[in-house]
C-alpha positions in Angstrom: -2.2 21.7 -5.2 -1.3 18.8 -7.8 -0.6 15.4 -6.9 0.8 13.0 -9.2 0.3 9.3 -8.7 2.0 6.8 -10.0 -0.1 3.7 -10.5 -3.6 4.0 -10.9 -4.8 0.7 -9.8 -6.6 -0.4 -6.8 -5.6 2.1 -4.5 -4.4 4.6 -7.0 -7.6 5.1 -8.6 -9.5 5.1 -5.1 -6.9 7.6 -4.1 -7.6 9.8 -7.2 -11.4 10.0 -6.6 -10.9 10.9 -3.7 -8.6 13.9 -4.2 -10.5 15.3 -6.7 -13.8 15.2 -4.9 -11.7 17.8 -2.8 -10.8 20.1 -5.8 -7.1 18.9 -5.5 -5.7 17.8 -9.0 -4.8 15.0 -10.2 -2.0 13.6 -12.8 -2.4 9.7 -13.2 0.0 7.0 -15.2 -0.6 4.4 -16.8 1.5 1.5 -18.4 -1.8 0.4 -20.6 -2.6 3.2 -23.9 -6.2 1.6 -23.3 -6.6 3.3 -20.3 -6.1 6.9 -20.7 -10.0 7.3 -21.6 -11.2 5.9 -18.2 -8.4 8.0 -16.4 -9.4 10.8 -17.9 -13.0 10.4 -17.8 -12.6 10.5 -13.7 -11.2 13.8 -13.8 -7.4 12.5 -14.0 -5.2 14.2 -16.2 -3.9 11.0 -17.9 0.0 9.6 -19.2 2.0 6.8 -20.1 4.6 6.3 -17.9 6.9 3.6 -19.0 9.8 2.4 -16.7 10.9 -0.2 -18.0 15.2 0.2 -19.2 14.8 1.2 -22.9 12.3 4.2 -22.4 14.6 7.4 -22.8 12.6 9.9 -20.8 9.2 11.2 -19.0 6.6 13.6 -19.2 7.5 16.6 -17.5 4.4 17.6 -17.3 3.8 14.7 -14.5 6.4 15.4 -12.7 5.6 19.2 -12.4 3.7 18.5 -8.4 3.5 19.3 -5.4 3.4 15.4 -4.2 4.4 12.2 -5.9 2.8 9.4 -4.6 4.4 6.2 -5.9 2.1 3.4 -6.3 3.4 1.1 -8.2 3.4 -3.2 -6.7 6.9 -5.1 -7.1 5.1 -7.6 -8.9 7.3 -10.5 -7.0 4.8 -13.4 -7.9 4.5 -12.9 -11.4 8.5 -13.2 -11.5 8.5 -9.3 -12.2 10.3 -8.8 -8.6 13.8 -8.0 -9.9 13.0 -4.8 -12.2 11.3 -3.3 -9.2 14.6 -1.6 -7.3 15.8 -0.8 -10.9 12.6 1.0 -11.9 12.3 2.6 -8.6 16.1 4.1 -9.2 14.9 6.0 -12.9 11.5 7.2 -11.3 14.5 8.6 -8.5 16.3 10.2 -11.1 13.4 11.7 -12.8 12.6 13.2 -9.5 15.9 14.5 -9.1 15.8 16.2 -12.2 12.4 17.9 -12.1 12.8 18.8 -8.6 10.4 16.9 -6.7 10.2 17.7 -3.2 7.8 15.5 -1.2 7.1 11.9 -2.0 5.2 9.2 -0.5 6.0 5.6 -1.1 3.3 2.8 -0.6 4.9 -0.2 1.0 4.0 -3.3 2.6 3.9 -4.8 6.0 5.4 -7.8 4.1 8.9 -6.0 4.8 8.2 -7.9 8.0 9.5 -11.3 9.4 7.3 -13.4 11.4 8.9 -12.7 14.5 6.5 -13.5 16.9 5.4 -10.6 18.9 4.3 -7.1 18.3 6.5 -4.8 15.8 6.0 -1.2 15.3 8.0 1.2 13.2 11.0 1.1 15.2 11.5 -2.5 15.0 13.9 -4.1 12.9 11.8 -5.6 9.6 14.4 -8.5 9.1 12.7 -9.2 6.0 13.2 -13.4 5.2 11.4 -13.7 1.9 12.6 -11.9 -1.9 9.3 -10.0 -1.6 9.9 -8.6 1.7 14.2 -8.5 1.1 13.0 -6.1 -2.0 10.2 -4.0 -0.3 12.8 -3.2 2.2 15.7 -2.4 -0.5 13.0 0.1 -2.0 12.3 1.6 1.3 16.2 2.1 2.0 16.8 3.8 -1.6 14.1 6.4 -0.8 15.1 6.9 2.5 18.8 7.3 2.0 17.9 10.2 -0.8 19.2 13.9 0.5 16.9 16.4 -0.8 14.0 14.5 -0.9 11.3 14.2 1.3 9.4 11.1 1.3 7.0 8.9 3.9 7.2 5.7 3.2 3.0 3.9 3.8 3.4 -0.1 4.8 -0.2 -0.9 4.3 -1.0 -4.4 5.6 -3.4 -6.5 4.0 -5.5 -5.3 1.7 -9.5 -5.3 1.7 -12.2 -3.3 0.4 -14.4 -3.1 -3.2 -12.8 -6.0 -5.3 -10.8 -7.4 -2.4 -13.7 -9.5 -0.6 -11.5 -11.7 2.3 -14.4 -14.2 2.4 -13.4 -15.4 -1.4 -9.7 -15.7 0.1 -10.1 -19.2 2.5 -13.3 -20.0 1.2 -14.4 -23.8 0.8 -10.3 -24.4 1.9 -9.3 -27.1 4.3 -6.7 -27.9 6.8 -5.5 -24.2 6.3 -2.2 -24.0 8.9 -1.6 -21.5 11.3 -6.0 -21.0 12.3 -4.7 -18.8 15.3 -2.7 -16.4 14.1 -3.0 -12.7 14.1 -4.4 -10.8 11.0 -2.9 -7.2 10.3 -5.4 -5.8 7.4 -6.7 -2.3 6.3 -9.6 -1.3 4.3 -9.5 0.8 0.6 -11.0 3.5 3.2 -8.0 4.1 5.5 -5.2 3.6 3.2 -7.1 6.7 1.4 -7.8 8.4 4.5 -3.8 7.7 6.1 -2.8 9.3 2.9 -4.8 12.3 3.2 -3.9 12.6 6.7 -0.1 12.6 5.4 -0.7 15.0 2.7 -3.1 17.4 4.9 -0.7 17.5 8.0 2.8 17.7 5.6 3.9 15.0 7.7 7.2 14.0 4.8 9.8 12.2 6.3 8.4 9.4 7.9 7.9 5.7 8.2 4.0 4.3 8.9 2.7 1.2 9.5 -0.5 1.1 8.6 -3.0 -1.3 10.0 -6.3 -1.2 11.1 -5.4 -2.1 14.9 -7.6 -5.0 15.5 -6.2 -8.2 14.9 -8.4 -11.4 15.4 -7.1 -14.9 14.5 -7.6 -15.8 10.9 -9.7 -18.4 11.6 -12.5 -16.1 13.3 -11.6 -13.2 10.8 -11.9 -15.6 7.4 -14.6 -17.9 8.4 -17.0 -14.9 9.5 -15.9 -13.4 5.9 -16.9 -15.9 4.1 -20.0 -16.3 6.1 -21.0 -13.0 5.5 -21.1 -13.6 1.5 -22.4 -17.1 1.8 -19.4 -18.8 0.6 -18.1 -22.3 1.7 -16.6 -22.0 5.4 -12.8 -22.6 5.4 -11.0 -24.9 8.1 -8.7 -24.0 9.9 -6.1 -25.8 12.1 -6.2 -24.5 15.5 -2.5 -23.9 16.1 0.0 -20.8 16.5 3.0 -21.0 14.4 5.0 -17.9 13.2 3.1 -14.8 13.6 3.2 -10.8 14.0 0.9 -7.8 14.9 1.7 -5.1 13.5 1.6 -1.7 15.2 1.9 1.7 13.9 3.4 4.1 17.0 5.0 6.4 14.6 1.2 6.8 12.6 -1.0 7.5 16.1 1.7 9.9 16.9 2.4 11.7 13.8 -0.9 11.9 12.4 -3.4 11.1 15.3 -5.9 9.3 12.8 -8.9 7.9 13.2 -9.4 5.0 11.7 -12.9 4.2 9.9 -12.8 0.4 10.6 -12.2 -0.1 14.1 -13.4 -3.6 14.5 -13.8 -6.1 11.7 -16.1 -8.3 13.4 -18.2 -5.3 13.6 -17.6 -4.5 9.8 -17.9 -8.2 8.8 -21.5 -7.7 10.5 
C-alpha cells in the first residue's frame, strides 16, 4: 500500500511516522525546497507540491496511491482563506486525472456554529464565521464528487507535542465564556482515527472527531497550565454560546477506542 499525504505538518508528519513504522509507504509534499532533506530522512518519499494558480502540473508520481490524505489548513487567519476552495478544486482535478480512488479530507469541527446543545454528524453545521463558511464549502466540493471516494475527518481542537493547552489561557484574565464545553483531540487519536479509516476502508463518510470528554474551559485550561507551571488564567464563570461535539457516525463506523479518555486524567 502507498499513501500520499498532502501536508506534512503537525499532523501530516505524525501521520507519516506512523505509517511507516507499519511498513506502509509514504509520499509526502511540501511547499518549502528546504524541507525535502528532513522528509526524506524519515522515510518519506519527498515532493514539491505547489497549488497555488500559475503552477502548470503535478508529480505523477504522488498521485500514483492507494489513499490521498489531504492535509492541507485553509489558512483563514493569515488572510490566505480565499485560495483554499480554489486550491482544493486543482488538487480535485489532479485526482481526477490520475485516477485517485479513496481520499480522506481533514476538516474541522469549526464547520460548526455555536448552537448550543449537542451536534453529531447529522446535524446541520450552519457554519457563521468565513473559516467555518469555507471548511464547509471544502467539505461539499469533495462530497459532491462522483467517482470519488472520500471521508471527510473534523478534528476538534488540537493538542499534543508542540500544542501544549496550558500556554493557550495562561497568565489571561477575565477570559469570557469560563463554563463552556471544550471539544479537543490529542496528535494520538487524530493518527489513530485515521488508521482506523484506512484499516477498516471505511471511504465515504463524514466523522467528527473528538475526544468525548468535555469539561468547561475553565477547569480544562487552568489545570493545563497548572500542570506546566505557567500563570493560572481567569475565567469568568458564565455560559454563553457553546457546543459538544459528538461523533455518532465515528463509534458506529469505526468502533474506536480512543487513547485519551479523560483529560483530567491526562492533564495528571
Amino acid at each position: 500500500m502507498t499513501i500520499s499525504i498532502l501536508g506534512c505538518g503537525w499532523y501530516g508528519m505524525a501521520l507519516a511516522k506512523s505509517l511507516i513504522a507499519k511498513g506502509v509507504a509514504v509520499n509526502g509534499s511540501t511547499t518549502s525546497p528546504g524541507k525535502l532533506a528532513m522528509l526524506k530522512a524519515e522515510g518519506i518519499m519527498p515532493f514539491i507540491i505547489d497549488l497555488s494558480a500559475d503552477n502548470t502540473g503535478f508529480s505523477p508520481e504522488f498521485f500514483n496511491c492507494d489513499v490521498l490524505i489531504i492535509a492541507i489548513p485553509p489558512k483563514s487567519r493569515s488572510g490566505e482563506g480565499g485560495e483554499y476552495v480554489p486550491k482544493l478544486k486543482r488538487v480535485i482535478d489532479a485526482i481526477h486525472h490520475y485516477a485517485v480512488k479513496k481520499v480522506i479530507l481533514i476538516s474541522s469541527t469549526g464547520v460548526y456554529s455555536e448552537q448550543n446543545t449537542e451536534l453529531d454528524e447529522f446535524a446541520d453545521p450552519m457554519p457563521n464565521t468565513p473559516s467555518g463558511k469555507i471548511l464547509y464549502d471544502a467539505e461539499e466540493l469533495f462530497r459532491n464528487q462522483t467517482g470519488l471516494k472520500t471521508t471527510i475527518i473534523r478534528f476538534g481542537g488540537l493538542v499534543g507535542p508542540g500544542r501544549d493547552p496550558g500556554r493557550f489561557f495562561a497568565g489571561k484574565k477575565d477570559i469570557p465564556n469560563g463554563l463552556a464545553p471544550v471539544n479537543m483531540i490529542h496528535q494520538d487519536d487524530c493518527v489513530g482515527l485515521t488508521l482506523a479509516v484506512i484499516n477498516k476502508d471505511a471511504f465515504g463518510y463524514t466523522l467528527n472527531a473528538c475526544t468525548p470528554h468535555h469539561p468547561p474551559k475553565f477547569a480544562f485550561y487552568t489545570q493545563a497550565a497548572a500542570r506546566y507551571g505557567l500563570e493560572q488564567p481567569e475565567f469568568l464563570a458564565e455560559l454563553k454560546e457553546w457546543k459538544i461535539i459528538s461523533g455518532v457516525t465515528t463509534s458506529k463506523v469505526l468502533g474506536y477506542d480512543f487513547r485519551i479518555k479523560n483529560w483530567f486524567d491526562w492533564l495528571a
